[in-house]
Structures are given as C-alpha cells and as structure tokens.
C-alpha positions as CSV (number, residue, x, y, z in Angstrom):
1,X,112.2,-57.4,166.0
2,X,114.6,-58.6,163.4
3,X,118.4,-58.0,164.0
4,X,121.7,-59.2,161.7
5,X,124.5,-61.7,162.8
6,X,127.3,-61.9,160.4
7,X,129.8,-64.4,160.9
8,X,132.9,-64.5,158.4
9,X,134.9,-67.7,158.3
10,X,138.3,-68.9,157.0
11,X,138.4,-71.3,153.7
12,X,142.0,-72.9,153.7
13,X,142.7,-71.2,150.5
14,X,146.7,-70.4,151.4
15,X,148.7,-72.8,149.4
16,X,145.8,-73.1,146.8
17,X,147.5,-73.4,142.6
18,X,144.4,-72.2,140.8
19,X,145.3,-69.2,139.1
20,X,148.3,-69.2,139.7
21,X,150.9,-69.4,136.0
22,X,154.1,-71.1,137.2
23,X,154.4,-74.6,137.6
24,X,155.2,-74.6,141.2
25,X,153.7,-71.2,142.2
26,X,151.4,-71.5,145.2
27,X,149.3,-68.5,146.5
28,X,150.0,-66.8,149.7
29,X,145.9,-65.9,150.6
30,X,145.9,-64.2,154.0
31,X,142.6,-62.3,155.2
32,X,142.9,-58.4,155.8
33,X,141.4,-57.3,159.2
34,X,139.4,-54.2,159.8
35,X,141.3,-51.4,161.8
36,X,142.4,-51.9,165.3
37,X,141.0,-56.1,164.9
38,X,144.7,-57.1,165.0
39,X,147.2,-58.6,162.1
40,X,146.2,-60.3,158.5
41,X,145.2,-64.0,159.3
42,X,147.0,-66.6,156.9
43,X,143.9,-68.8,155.1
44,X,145.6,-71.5,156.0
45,X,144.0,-75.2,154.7
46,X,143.8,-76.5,158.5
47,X,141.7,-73.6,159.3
48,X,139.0,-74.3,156.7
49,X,135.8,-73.3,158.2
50,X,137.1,-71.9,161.0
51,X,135.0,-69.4,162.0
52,X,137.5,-65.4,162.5
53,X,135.1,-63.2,162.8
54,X,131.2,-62.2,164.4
55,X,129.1,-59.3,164.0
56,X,125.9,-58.8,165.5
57,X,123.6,-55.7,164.9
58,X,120.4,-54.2,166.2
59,X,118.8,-54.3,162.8
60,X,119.2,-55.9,159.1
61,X,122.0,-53.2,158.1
62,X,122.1,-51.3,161.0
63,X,124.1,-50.6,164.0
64,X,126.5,-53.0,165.6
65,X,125.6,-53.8,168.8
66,X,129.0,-56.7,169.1
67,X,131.8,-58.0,167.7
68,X,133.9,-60.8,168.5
69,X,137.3,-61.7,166.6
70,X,138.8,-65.2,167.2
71,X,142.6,-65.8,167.1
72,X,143.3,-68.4,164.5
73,X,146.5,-70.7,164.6
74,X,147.7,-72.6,162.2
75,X,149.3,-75.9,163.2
76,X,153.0,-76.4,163.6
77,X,155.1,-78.2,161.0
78,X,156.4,-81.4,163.1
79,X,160.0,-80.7,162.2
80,X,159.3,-77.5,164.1
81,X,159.4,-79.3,166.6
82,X,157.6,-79.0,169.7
83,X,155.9,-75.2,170.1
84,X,156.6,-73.3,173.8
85,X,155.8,-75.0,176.9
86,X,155.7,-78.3,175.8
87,X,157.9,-80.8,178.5
C-alpha cells in the first residue's frame, strides 16, 4: 500500500537582495499558512532547512490522514538583549 508524506521546509530566504532594484533593498520573504495553521512564518536565514510543516496521506494524492505544524523562531538580535525568563 503506497501512501504520501509531504514535508515543506523553510530556506532562509528573508533578507535575500536578488531581485530586488535598490541598492540597499532587502526582501521581506515570509511563508503564508493554510487557514486555521496559525500566523505567516518569517523565512528567516537561521531557519534554513528547518523543517514548518508535515502532511501525511492515505494514498499518493489522496486523503490526509495527519498533519503536523512546527513553530519556528528566529533567533534574538544580542542587543535585544536577553529574551523572557532568562536570570
């Protein structure tokens, strides 16, 4: 019996300059989430590879049996200084 996992994964493009026509212009690349899977992820360049998202399904194209969403966080800036609960 053949079944389907999808897995979709972050590529650190936020930041990225290609394409982009001013000098110092940077993309802002977040990834849109399917309804009710929670707020756009920013594709940030410390989450490369990071894997978001999993689908499984009963069949090559068919039914989804699962899914599982991963929260991604970017990492602080260090002048941010230290996130909550840190002593």
């Amino acid at each position: 019996m053949k079944s389907q996992r999808d897995t979709h994964y972050l590529r650190g493009m936020d930041g990225d300059r290609a394409g982009v026509k001013e000098e110092d212009g940077k993309k802002t690349v977040t990834v849109q989430l399917g309804e009710g899977e929670g707020t756009p992820i920013t594709d940030h360049e410390s989450l490369s590879g990071f894997s978001y998202k999993n689908g499984h399904f009963d069949k090559p194209g068919g039914k989804i049996l699962a899914k599982t969403r991963q929260q991604a966080l970017a990492p602080r800036n260090r002048q941010e200084g230290p996130g909550p609960g840190a002593r």
